[in-house]
C-alpha positions in Angstrom: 26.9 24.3 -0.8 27.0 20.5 -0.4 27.0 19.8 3.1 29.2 16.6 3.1 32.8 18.3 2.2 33.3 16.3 -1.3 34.3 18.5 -3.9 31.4 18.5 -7.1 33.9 16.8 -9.4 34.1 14.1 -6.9 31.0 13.6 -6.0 29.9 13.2 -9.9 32.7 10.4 -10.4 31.1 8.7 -7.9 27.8 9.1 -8.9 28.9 7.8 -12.5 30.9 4.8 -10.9 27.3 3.8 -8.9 25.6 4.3 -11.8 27.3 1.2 -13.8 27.4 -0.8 -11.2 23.4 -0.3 -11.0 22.9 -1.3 -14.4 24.8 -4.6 -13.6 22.5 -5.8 -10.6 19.3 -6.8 -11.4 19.6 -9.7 -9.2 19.9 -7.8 -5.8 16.6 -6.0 -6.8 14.7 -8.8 -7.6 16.2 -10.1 -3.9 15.1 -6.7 -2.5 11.6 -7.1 -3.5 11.3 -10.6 -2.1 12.3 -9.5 0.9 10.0 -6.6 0.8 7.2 -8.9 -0.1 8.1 -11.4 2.5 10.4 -9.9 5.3 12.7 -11.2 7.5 10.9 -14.2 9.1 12.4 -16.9 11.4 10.5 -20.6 12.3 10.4 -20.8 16.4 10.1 -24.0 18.0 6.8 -23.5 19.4 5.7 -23.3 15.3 5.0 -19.8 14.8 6.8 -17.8 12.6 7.9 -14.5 13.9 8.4 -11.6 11.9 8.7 -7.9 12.8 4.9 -7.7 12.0 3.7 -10.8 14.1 6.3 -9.8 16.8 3.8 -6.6 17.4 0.9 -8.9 18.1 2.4 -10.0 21.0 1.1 -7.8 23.8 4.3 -7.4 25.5 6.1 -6.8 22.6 4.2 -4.1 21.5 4.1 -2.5 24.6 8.1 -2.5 25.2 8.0 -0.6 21.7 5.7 1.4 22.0 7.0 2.7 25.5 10.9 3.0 24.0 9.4 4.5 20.9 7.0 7.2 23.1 9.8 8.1 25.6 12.4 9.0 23.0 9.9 10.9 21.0 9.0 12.9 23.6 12.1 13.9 23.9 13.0 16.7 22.1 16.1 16.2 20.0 17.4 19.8 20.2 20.7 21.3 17.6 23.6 23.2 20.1 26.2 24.9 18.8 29.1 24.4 21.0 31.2 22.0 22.2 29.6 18.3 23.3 30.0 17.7 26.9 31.0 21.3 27.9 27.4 22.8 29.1 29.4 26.2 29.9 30.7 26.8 26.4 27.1 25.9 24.4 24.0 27.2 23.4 20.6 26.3 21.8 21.5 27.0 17.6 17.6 27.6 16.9 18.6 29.0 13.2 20.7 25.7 12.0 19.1 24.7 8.6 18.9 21.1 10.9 17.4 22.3 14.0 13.2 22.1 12.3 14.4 19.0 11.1 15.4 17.1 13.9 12.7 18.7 16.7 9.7 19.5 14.6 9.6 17.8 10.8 12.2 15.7 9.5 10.6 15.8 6.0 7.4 16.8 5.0 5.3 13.8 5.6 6.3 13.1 9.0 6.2 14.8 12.3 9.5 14.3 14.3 8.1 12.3 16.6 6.4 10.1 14.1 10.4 10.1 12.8 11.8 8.7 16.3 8.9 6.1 17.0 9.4 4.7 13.0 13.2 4.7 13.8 13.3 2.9 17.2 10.1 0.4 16.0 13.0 -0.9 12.9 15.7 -0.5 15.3 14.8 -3.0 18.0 12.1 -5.0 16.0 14.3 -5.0 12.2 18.1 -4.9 13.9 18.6 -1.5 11.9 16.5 2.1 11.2 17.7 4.2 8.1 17.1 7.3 6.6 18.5 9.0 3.7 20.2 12.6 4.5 18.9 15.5 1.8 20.0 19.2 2.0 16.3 19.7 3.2 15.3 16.9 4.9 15.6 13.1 6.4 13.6 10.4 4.8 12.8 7.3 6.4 13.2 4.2 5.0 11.9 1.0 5.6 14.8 -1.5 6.4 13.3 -4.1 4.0 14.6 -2.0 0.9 17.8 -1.1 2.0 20.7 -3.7 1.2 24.3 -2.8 2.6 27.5 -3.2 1.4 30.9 -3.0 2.0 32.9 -1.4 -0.9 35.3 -4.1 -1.4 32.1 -6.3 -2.0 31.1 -3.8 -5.2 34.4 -3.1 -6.3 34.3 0.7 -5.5 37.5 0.7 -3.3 39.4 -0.3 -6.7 37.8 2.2 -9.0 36.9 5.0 -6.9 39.9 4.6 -4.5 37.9 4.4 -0.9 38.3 2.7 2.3 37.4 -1.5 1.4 35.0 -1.5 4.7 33.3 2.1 3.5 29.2 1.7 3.9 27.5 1.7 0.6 23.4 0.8 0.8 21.3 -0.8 -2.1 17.5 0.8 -1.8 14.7 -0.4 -4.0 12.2 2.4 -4.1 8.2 1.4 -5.0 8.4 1.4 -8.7 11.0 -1.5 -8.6 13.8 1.3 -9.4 16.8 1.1 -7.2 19.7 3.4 -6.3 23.0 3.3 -3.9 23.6 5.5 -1.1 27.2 6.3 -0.1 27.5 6.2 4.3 27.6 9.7 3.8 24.3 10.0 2.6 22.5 7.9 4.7 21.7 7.9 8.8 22.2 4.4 9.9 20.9 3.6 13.4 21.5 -0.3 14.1 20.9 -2.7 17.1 23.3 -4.4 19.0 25.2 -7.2 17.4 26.9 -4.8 15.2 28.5 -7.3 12.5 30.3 -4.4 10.4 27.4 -3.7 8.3 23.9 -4.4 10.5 22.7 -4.7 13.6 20.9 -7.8 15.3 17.6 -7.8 15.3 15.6 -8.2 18.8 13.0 -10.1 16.8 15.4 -12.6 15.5 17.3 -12.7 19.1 14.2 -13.5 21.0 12.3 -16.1 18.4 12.2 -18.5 20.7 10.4 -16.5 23.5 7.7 -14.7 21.4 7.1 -17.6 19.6 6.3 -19.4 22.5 4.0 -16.2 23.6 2.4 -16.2 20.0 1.6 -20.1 20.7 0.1 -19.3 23.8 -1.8 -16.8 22.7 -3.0 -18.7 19.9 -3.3 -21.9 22.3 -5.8 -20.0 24.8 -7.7 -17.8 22.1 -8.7 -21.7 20.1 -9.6 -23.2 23.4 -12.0 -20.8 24.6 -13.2 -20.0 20.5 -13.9 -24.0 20.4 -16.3 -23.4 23.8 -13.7 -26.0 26.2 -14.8 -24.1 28.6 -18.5 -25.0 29.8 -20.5 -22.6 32.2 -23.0 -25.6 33.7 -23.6 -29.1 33.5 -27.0 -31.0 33.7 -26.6 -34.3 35.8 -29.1 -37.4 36.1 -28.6 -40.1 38.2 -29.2 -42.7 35.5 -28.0 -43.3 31.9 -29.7 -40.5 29.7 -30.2 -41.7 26.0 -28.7 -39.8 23.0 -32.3 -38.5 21.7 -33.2 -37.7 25.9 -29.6 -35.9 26.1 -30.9 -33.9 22.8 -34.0 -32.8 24.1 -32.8 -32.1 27.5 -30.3 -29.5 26.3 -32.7 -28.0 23.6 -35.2 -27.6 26.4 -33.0 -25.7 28.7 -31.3 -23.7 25.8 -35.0 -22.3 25.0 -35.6 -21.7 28.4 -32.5 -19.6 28.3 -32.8 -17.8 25.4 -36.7 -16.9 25.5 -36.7 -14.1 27.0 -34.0 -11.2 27.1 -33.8 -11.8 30.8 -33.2 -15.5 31.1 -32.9 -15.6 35.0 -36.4 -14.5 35.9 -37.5 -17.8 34.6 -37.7 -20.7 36.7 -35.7 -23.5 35.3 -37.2 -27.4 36.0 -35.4 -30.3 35.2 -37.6 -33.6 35.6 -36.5 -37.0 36.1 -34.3 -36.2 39.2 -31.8 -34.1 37.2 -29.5 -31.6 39.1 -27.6 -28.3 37.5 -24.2 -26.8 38.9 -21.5 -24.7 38.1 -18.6 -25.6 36.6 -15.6 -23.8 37.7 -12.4 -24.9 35.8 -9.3 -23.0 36.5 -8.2 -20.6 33.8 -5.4 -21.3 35.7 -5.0 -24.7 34.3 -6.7 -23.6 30.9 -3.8 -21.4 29.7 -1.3 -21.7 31.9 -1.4 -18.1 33.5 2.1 -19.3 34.8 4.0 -19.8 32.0 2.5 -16.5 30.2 3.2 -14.5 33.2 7.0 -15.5 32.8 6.9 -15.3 29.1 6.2 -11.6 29.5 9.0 -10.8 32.3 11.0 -12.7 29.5 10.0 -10.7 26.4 11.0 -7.7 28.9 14.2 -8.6 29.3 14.5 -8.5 25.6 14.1 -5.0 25.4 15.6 -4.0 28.7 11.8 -2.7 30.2 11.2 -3.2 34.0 8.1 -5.6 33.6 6.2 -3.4 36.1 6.1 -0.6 33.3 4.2 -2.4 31.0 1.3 -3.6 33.1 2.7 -6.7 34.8 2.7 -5.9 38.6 2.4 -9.5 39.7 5.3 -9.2 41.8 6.1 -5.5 41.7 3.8 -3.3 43.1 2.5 -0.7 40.8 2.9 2.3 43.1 5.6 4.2 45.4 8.9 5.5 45.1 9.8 1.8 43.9 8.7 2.8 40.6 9.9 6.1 40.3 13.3 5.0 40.6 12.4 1.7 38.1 11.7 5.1 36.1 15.2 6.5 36.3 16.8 2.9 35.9 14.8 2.9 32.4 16.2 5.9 31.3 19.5 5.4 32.9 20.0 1.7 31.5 17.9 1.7 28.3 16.7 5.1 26.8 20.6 6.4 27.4 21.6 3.4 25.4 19.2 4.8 22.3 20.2 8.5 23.1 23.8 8.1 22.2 23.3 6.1 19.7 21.2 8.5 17.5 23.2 11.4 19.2 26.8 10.3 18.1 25.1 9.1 14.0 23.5 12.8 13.8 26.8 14.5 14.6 29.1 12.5 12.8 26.8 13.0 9.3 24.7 16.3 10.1 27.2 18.1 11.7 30.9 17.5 10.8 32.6 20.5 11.6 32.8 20.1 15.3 31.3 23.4 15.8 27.2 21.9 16.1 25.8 18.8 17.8 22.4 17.2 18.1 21.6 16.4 21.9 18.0 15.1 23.4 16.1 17.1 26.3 15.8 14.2 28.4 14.9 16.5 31.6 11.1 15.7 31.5 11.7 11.5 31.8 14.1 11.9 34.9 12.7 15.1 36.9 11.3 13.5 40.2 7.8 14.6 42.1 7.1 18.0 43.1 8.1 17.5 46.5 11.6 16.4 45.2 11.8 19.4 43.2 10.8 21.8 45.7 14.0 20.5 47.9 16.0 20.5 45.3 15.1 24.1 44.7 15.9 25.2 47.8 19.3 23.9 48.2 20.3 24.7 44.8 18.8 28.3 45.5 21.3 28.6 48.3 18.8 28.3 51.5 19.7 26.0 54.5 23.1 27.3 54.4 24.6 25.9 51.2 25.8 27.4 47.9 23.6 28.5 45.9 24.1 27.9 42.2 21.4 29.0 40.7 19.1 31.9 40.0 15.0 31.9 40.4 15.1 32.7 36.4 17.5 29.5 36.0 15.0 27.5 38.6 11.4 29.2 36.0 13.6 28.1 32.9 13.6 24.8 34.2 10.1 24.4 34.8 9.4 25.2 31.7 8.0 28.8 32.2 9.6 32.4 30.9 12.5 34.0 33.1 10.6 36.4 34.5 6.7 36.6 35.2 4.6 38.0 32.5 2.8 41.0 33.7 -0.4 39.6 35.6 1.0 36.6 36.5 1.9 37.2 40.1 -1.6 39.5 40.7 -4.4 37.3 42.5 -7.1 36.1 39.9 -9.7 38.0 39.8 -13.9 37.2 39.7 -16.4 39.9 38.2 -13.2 42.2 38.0 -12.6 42.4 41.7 -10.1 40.5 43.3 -10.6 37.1 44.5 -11.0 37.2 48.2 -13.8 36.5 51.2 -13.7 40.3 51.5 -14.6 41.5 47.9 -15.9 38.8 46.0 -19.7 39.4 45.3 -22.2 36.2 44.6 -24.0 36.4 41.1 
């Protein structure tokens, strides 16, 4: 049964309508593959030209990425049957044909949480993530082959009778063939800067910024590769010719490099020379300033607490301080990405009102075992106050079985007698 609610006759209309209008669009696909070839690339200021690609070699960039990316992953998107909202009234639906899908394998050359790290990488870096809905499975796309368009813009809400602003998408698959995606049919995850059809890319938001970081990088990685920086300097106090200065430095080059360790030999320099150190400032090399705020900038970008990808300059690194930086995170910007995949998976997985796709979240926002123990205890109903839940509630929570397995509670045994100054024998 089709999952979407069209009748078959309907849904082969359509397909026939696409199908002409495919014939008569050669043009988009040629524009596809460019695009595919090239990507989406913007010129910053600074002169580097950011893409999506180059966008990931900047350090910070990456990092906000990959730490959005890993957080929602390991989250465990989870199918209830139920209503959404209503805890009471709801259960885990482990037999949905869409449960193994969304928690385990979305198709079957991706892990679900190789799924979620592909989506959120094209959502934040590309402005939109897509993937095409099958009876058996989800199939990620990459954004660069995917084309949308309203249907007044093909004609369709003329010939087929739909809704002018309903979603059709244009994908160009490998062998240059190309085929159109009613919304129905496809999961559509974009950023913010929702213009009615995509998202805004982060990447093309924030040129400016990780272009400058890109130059910087770039800037500092030539300086030192072009040897600006120099380790010691040979001085004479008169004017040393160009064929003395020569044989001077090949001298004390040799010296160096005879033997594999160069500081057990003495080092003489005749003619009154001298040798120090030079000590210039990486400081003033690369401008440790301006990178440091180019990477509190790239942060705010992406809505990550600086602190949480390395730069502790001015927030300290350890302490409750962090913890609750933690729950901000989650609170602020993984909550943000939750609904949004949340509300796209029910509205085109799950229509009936009846199922709804919700992330564990529990593991990103449970505090220290100290906190839990406290919270245990008043939730338990010690100290005077209610108690609400049960010690099988308080196991489930932790991630163990309702009940102890059998052996669980008995004192771990050595040499099969139990484990205590009393009994235990030495080998």
């Amino acid at each position: 049964m089709w999952p979407f609610g069209r009748r078959k006759r309907e849904i082969e209309a359509l397909r026939t309508e696409l199908m002409e209008f495919k014939n008569q669009a050669p043009t988009d696909a040629a524009f596809s593959n460019w695009v595919e070839l090239f990507g989406h690339h913007f010129q910053s200021l600074a002169g580097p030209v950011v893409t999506s690609e180059s966008a990931m070699r900047s350090s910070t960039v990456f990092a906000c990425v990959r730490l959005i990316g890993s957080s929602i992953s390991s989250s465990p998107c989870l199918t209830y049957k139920g209503r959404y909202g209503i805890k009471g009234e709801r259960k885990l639906a482990w037999d949905h044909p869409r449960a193994a899908q969304l928690r385990l394998q979305p198709c079957a050359s991706v892990t679900a949480s190789m799924f979620w790290k592909f989506i959120i990488q094209h959502k934040l870096l590309s402005g939109n993530a897509y993937a095409i809905i099958r009876p058996d499975s989800l199939i990620p796309i990459n954004p660069a082959r995917v084309t949308p368009y309203q249907a007044w813009e093909l004609g369709l809400d003329v010939k087929l009778g739909v809704d002018p602003f309903r979603l059709y998408y244009y994908v160009v698959w490998d062998n240059g063939k190309f085929e159109i995606f009613d919304q129905s049919d496809m999961l559509h995850f974009p950023n913010l800067g929702w213009d009615g059809k995509q998202g805004l890319s982060t990447v093309r938001a924030a040129t400016q910024n990780i272009g400058l970081a890109l130059a910087q990088e770039g800037h500092g990685a030539k300086f030192y590769g072009q040897g600006a920086q120099y380790n010691v300097v040979l001085k004479y106090p008169t004017k040393v010719g160009k064929d003395a200065a020569e044989l001077i430095t090949n001298a004390y080059l040799a010296k160096r490099q005879s033997h594999g360790n160069q500081y057990d030999i003495p080092l003489i320099l005749s003619e009154g020379g001298d040798i120090s150190q030079v000590s210039m400032s990486a400081r003033d090399a690369q401008a440790l300033e301006a990178r440091q705020y180019s990477v509190i900038d790239q942060c705010r970008w992406f809505g990550v607490p600086p602190v949480m990808v390395g730069e502790s300059e001015k927030t300290s690194s350890w302490g409750t301080g962090v913890e609750q930086m933690g729950r901000w995170f989650v609170m602020f910007t993984l909550n943000d990405h939750f609904s949004d995949i949340e509300q796209e998976l029910e509205r085109k997985l799950f229509n009936t009102g009846r199922f709804f796709a919700e992330f564990d979240e529990s593991e990103l926002t449970r505090g220290d075992t100290k906190t839990r123990a406290e919270y245990y205890r008043v939730m338990r109903g010690n100290s005077q106050e209610p108690g609400i839940l049960t010690v099988e509630e308080m196991r489930i929570d932790e991630g163990r079985s309702p009940k102890p397995e059998i052996g669980e509670l008995q004192k771990p045994t050595v040499g099969g007698l139990p484990n205590d100054k009393s009994s235990a024998t030495a080998d």
